[in-house]
PAGUGU-75024 format. One record per residue (C-alpha): x, y, z. Coordinates in Angstrom, 3 decimals, padded with zeros to 6 digits, always signed. Layout:
% PAGUGU-75024
PT       east      north         up
PT          X          Y          Z
...
This chain:
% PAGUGU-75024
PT       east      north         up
PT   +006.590   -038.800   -042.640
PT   +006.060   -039.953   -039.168
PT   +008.152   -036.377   -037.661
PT   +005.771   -034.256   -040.199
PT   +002.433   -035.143   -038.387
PT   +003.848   -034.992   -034.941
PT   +005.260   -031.770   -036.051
PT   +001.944   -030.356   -037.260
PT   -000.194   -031.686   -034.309
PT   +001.984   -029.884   -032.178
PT   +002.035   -026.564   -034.321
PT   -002.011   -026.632   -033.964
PT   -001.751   -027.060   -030.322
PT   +000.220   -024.000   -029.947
PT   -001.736   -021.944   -032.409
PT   -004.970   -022.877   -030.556
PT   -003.249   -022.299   -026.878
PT   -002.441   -018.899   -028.172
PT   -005.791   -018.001   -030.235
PT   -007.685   -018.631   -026.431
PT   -005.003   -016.635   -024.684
PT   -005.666   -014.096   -026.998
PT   -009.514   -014.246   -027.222
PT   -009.799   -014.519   -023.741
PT   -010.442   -010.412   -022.753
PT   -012.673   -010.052   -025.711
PT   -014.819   -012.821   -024.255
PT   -015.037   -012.420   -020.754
PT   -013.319   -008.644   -020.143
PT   -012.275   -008.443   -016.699
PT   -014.373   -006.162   -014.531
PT   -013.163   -002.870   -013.746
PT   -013.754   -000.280   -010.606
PT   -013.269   +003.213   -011.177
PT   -015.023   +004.538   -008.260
PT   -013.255   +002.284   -005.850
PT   -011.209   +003.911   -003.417
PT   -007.770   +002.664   -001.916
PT   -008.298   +000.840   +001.635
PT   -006.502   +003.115   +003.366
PT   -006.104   +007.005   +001.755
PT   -002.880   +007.950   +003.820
PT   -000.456   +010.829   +003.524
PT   +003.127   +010.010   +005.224
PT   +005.095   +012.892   +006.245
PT   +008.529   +012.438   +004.283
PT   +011.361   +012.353   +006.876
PT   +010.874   +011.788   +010.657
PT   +009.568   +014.702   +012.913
PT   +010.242   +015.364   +016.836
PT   +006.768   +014.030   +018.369
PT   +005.059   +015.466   +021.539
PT   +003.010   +013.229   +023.356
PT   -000.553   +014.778   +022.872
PT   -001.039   +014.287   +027.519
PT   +002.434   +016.459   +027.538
PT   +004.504   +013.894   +029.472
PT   +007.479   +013.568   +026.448
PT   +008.619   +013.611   +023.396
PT   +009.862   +011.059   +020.848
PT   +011.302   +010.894   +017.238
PT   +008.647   +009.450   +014.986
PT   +006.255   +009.150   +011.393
PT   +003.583   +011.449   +010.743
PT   +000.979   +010.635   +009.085
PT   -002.768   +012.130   +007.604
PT   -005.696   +010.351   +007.438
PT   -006.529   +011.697   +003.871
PT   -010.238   +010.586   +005.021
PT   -010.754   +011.611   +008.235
PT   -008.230   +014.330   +008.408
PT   -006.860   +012.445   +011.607
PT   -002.808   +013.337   +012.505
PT   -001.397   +010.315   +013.891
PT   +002.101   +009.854   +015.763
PT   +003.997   +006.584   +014.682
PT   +007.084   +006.402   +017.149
PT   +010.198   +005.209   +015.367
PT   +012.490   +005.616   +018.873
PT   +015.205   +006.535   +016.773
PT   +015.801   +008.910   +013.762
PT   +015.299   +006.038   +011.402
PT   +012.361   +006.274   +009.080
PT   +011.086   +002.738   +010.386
PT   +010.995   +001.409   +014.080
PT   +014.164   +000.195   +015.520
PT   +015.524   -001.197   +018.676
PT   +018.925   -002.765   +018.550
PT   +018.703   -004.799   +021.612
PT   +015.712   -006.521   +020.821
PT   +016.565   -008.964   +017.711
PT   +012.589   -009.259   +017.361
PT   +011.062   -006.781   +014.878
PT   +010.010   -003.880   +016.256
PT   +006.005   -003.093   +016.174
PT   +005.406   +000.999   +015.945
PT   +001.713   +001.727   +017.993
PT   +000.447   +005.050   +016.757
PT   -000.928   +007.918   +018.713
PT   -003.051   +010.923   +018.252
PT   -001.694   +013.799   +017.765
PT   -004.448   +016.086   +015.962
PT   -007.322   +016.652   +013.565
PT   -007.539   +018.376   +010.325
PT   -010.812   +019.990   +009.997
PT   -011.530   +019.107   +006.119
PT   -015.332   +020.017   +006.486
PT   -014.498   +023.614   +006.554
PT   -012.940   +023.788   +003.612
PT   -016.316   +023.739   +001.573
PT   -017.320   +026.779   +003.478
C-alpha cells in the first residue's frame, strides 16, 4: 500500500513538470525579431584568390571577402593556399589582418 502512494506522488510530479514545460510558450511566448539583421552581413569568396597589395609593393595568397553592407572588398592573407591562415613554424595560431582591396558601389544600383 505503502509503494502505491509513493508511486502516485511521483506520477503527479511528472505530469505537473511536464504540463509547465508544455504551457510554458503559451504563457510567456518568447519574443521574436524579424527585422533584425545578422551582426556582420559578409560574403566569403569560396576558394583562395592571388591578392595584390592595394600600395602595389606584392602579392599574397589570401580570402576575399564583401561587406554585403558597405560593399567594402577586403584582403584576408592566408600566406599559403590554405583556406585559413597558416604558418608551420610558428606553433601559435596564426591571426589573418585584413586589407583593403576595393569598394563596390551598391548606391548605383538604384539608379
Amino acid at each position: 500500500m505503502r509503494k502505491d502512494v509513493l508511486t502516485n506522488i511521483l506520477l503527479a510530479v511528472i505530469a505537473i513538470a511536464l504540463v509547465a514545460i508544455a504551457a510554458r510558450p503559451y504563457v510567456s511566448p518568447p519574443t521574436v525579431a524579424a527585422d533584425s539583421a545578422a551582426a556582420h552581413a559578409l560574403y566569403i569568396e569560396p576558394g583562395v584568390q592571388n591578392l595584390r597589395y592595394p600600395d602595389g609593393t606584392g602579392q599574397v595568397y589570401g580570402k576575399v571577402v564583401v561587406d554585403l553592407r558597405t560593399g567594402k572588398i577586403w584582403g584576408f592573407p592566408t600566406g599559403t593556399v590554405d583556406p585559413y591562415p597558416s604558418y608551420p613554424l610558428d606553433s601559435k595560431p596564426a591571426v589573418s589582418r585584413p586589407f583593403a582591396l576595393g569598394r563596390y558601389a551598391f548606391e548605383d544600383t538604384d539608379k
